[in-house]
C-alpha positions as CSV (number, residue, x, y, z in Angstrom):
1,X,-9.2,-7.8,7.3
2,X,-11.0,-8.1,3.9
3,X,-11.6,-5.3,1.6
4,X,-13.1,-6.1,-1.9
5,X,-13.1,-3.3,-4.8
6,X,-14.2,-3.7,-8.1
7,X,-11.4,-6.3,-9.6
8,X,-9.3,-6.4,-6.2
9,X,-9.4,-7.9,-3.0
10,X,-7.6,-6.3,0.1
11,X,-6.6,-9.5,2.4
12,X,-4.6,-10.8,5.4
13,X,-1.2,-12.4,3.7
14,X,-0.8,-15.8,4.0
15,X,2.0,-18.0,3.9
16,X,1.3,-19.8,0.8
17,X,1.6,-16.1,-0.6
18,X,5.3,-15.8,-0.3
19,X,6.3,-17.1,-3.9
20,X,4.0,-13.9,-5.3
21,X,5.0,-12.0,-2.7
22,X,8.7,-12.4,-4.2
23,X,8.0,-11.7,-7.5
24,X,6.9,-8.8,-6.2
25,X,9.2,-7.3,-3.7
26,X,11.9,-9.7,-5.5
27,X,12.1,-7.3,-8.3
28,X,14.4,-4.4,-8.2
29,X,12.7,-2.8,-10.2
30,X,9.4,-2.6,-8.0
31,X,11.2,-2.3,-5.3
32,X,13.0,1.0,-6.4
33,X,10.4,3.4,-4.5
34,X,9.4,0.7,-1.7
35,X,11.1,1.6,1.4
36,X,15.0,1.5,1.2
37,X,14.5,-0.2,-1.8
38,X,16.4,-3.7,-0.6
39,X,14.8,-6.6,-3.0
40,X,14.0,-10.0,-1.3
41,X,16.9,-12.4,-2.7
42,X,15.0,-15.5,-2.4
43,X,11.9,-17.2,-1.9
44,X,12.3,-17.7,1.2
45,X,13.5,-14.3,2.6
46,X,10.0,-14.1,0.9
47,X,8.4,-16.5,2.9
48,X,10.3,-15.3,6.4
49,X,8.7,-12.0,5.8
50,X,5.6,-13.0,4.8
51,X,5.4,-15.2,8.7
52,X,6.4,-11.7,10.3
53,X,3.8,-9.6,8.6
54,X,1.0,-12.5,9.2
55,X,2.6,-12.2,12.7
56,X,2.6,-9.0,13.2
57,X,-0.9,-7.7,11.2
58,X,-3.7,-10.3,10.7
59,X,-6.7,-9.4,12.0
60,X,-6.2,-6.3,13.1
61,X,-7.7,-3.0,11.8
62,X,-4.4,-1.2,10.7
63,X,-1.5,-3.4,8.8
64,X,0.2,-4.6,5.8
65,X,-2.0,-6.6,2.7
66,X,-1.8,-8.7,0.5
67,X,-3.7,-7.6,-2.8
68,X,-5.3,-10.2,-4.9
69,X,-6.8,-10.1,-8.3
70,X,-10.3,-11.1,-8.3
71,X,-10.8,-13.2,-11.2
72,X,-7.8,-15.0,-11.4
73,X,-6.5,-15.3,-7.5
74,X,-3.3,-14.3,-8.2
75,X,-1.2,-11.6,-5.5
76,X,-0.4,-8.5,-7.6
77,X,1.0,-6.5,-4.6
78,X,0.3,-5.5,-1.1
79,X,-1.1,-2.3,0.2
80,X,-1.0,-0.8,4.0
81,X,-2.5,1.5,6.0
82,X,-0.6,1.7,9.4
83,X,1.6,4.2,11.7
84,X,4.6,6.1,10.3
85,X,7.8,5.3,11.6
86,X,7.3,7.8,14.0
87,X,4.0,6.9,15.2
88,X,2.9,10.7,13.6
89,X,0.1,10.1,11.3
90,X,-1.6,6.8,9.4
91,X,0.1,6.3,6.6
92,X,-1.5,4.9,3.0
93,X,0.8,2.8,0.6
94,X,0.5,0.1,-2.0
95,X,3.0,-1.6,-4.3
96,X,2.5,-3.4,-7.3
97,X,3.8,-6.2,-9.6
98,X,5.1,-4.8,-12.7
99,X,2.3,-6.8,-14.8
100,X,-0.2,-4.8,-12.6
101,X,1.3,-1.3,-13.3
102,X,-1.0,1.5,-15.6
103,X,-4.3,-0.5,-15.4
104,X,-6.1,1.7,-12.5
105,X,-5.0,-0.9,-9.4
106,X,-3.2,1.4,-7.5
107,X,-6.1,4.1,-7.7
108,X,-8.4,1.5,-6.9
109,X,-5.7,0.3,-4.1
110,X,-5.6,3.9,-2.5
111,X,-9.7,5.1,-2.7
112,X,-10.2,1.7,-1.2
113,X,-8.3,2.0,1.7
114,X,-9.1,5.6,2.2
115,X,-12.7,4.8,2.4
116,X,-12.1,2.1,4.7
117,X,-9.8,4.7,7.2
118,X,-12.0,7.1,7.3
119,X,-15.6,5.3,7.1
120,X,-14.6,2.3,9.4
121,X,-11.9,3.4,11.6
122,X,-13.2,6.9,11.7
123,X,-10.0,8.7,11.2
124,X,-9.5,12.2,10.4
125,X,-6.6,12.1,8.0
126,X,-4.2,9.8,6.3
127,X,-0.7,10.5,4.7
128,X,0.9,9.6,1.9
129,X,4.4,9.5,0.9
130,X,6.5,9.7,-2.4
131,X,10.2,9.3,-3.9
132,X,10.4,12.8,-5.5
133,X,10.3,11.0,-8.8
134,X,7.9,8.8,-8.4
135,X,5.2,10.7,-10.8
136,X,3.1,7.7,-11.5
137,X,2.5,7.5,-7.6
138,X,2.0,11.0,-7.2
139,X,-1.0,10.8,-9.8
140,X,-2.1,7.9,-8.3
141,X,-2.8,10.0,-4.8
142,X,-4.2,12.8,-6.3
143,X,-7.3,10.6,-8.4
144,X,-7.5,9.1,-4.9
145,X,-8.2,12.8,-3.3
146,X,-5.1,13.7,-1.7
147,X,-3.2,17.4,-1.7
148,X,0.5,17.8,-2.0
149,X,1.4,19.2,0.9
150,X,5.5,19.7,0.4
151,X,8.4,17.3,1.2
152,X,9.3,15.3,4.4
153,X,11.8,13.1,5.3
154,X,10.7,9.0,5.6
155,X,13.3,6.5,7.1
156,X,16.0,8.8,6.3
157,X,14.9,9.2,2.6
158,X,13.8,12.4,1.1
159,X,9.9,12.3,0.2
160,X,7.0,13.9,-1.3
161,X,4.3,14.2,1.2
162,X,0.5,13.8,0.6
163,X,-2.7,14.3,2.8
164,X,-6.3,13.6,2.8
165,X,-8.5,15.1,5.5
166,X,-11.7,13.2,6.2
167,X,-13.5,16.4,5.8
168,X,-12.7,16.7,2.2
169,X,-13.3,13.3,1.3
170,X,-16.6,12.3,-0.2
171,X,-17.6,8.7,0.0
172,X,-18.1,7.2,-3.5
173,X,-21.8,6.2,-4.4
């Protein structure tokens, strides 16, 4: 899967990616809203994730991405677009580097792939989940068109929960 926005480019992972990928997911403090928040310890518990997620989601309509910055190549995060847990809903999600954080990526990250779920793969609504605290997320969802829509629980973690129907989304120009 490719997806390019205005500065960004939504790719498949690959392997050579792992050193970004653990300054990325390396860093407590990125990874303090990312899932359980458990860091990578190494490059290459870096580069053993990276083989499962090219494993697991190339070339396939719903997965896990690597983010690259258009000008200078470089992997500033990844962003996914892929089942809950539970298999409920799709769920939207991006995570960036902290070099990348209050410049507009994550915005640009989340109307992206919302465009791309519901203009390509036709669905009818995506999710969107939160660490209660997370506020810069939270307005990241809403410039991207989703609603609050209460709390939820994800992997065992109280969340904020967000949702974007298709029917209220307008395509940009």
């Amino acid at each position: 899967m490719r997806l390019d926005t205005g500065r960004l480019v939504i790719r498949d992972w690959q392997l050579s990616d792992a050193e970004d990928a653990f300054c990325i997911y390396g860093d407590p403090e990125v990874m303090r809203y990312v899932g359980t928040g458990h860091a990578y310890e190494s490059v290459d518990k870096a580069r053993f994730a990276t083989k499962r997620i090219i494993e697991r989601y190339s070339n396939k309509p719903l997965g896990f991405w690597a983010v690259e910055d258009k000008e200078s190549g470089q992997v500033l995060g990844g962003a996914l677009l892929k089942f809950l847990p539970d298999h409920s809903d799709i769920e939207l999600g991006y995570h960036l580097c902290k070099k990348a954080w209050g410049k507009g990526y994550g915005t640009e990250i989340a109307k992206a792939l919302v465009e791309y779920g519901f203009a390509r793969l036709g669905l009818e609504k995506i999710v969107a989940v939160t660490y209660p605290e997370n506020a810069a997320s939270q307005r990241v969802l809403k410039k991207a068109g989703f609603a609050h829509v209460g709390q939820t629980t994800y992997i065992d973690i109280p969340c904020e929960l967000f949702l974007i129907e298709s029917s209220a989304w307008v395509a940009a120009p």
